[in-house]
C-alpha positions as CSV (number, residue, x, y, z in Angstrom):
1,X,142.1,116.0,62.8
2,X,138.6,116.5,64.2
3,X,137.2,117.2,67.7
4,X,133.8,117.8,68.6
5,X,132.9,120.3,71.1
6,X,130.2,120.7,73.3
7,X,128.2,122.9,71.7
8,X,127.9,120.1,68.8
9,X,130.2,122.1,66.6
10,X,133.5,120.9,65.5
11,X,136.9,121.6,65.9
12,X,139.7,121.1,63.0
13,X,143.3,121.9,62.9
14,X,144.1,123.4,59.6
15,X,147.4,125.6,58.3
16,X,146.7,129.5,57.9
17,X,149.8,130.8,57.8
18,X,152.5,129.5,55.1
19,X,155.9,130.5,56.2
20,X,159.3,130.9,54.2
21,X,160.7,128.4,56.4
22,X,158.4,125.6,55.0
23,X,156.7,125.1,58.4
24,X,152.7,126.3,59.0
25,X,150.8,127.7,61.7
26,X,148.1,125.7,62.8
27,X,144.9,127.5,62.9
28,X,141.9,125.5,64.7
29,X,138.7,125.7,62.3
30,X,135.0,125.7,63.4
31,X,132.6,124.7,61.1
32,X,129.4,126.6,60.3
33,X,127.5,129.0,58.7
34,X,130.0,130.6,56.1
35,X,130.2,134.2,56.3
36,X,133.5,134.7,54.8
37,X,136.5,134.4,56.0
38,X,136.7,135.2,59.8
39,X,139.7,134.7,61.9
40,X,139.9,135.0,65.5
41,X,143.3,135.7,67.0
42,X,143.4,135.3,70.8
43,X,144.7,134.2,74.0
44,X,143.7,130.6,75.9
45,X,143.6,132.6,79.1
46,X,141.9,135.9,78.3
47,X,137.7,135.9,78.9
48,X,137.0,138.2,76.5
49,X,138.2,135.9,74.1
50,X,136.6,133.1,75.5
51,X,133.3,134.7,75.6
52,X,134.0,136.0,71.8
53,X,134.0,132.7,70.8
54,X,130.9,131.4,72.6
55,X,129.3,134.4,70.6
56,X,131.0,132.7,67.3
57,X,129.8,129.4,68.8
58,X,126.2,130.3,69.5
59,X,125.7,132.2,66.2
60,X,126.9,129.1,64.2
61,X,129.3,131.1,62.2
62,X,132.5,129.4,60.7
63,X,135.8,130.3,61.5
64,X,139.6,129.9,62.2
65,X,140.9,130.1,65.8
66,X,143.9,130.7,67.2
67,X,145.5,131.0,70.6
68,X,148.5,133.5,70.2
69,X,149.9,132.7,73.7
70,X,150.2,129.0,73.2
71,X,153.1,130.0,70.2
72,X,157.0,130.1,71.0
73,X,159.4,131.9,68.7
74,X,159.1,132.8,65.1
75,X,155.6,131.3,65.3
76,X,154.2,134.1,67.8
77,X,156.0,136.9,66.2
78,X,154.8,136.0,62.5
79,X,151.0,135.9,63.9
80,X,151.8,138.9,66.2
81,X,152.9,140.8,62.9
82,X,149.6,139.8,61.3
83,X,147.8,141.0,64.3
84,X,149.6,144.4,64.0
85,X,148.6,145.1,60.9
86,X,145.1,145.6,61.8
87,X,145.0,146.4,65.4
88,X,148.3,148.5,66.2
89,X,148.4,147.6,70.0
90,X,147.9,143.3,69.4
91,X,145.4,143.2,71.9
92,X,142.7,140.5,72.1
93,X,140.2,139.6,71.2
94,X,140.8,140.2,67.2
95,X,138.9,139.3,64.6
96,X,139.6,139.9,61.4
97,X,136.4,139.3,58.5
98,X,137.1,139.0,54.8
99,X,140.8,140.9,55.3
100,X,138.6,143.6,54.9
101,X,137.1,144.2,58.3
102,X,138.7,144.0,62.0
103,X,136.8,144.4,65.5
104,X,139.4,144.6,68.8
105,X,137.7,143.8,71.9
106,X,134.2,141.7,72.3
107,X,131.7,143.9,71.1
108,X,128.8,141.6,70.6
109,X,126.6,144.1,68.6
110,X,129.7,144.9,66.4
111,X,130.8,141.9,65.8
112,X,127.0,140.5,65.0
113,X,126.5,143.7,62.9
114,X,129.8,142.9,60.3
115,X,128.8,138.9,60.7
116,X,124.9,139.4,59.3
117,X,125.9,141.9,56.8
């Protein structure tokens, strides 16, 4: 399912995370510029996140969104576990790059540093 935002870009729904239960995560997906793999985990309330992805946005990079606080039950604490692995304290914004790479907070010059390398 596609949705076009107003920015031009679009917006899919696409399963990240693969669970033992047989169920997925949903994981909304911008299209773009690929730079790897770059996942954005954040919260539907928090402006730091919102202004991280208006810096996603306005690059025209690619990437999978999603909005931790809009989960309930197994499905928050799975991605909260993922989120702990690479920042300690699950605060947001997170973006992970390439599993390799993780910036907590919206540092533009960081996060536009790891994205053009």
């Amino acid at each position: 399912m596609s949705q076009h935002l107003r920015d031009g870009s679009s917006e899919q729904r696409r399963p990240r995370f693969e669970k033992e239960r047989d169920m997925s995560i949903d994981m909304k997906h911008i299209d773009g510029k690929n730079v790897g793999n770059v996942i954005l985990y954040a919260l539907s309330t928090c402006g730091w996140c919102k202004k991280t992805k208006r810096l996603l946005n306005d690059l025209a990079i690619e990437y999978d969104y999603i909005d931790v606080d809009l989960l309930d039950g197994i499905d928050r604490e799975e991605i909260e576990k993922e989120i702990k692995r690479w920042n300690p304290r699950c605060s947001f914004p997170t973006i992970v790059v390439n599993q390799e790479t993780c910036v907590v907070g919206f540092k533009e010059e960081q996060i536009k540093e790891i994205l053009s390398s």
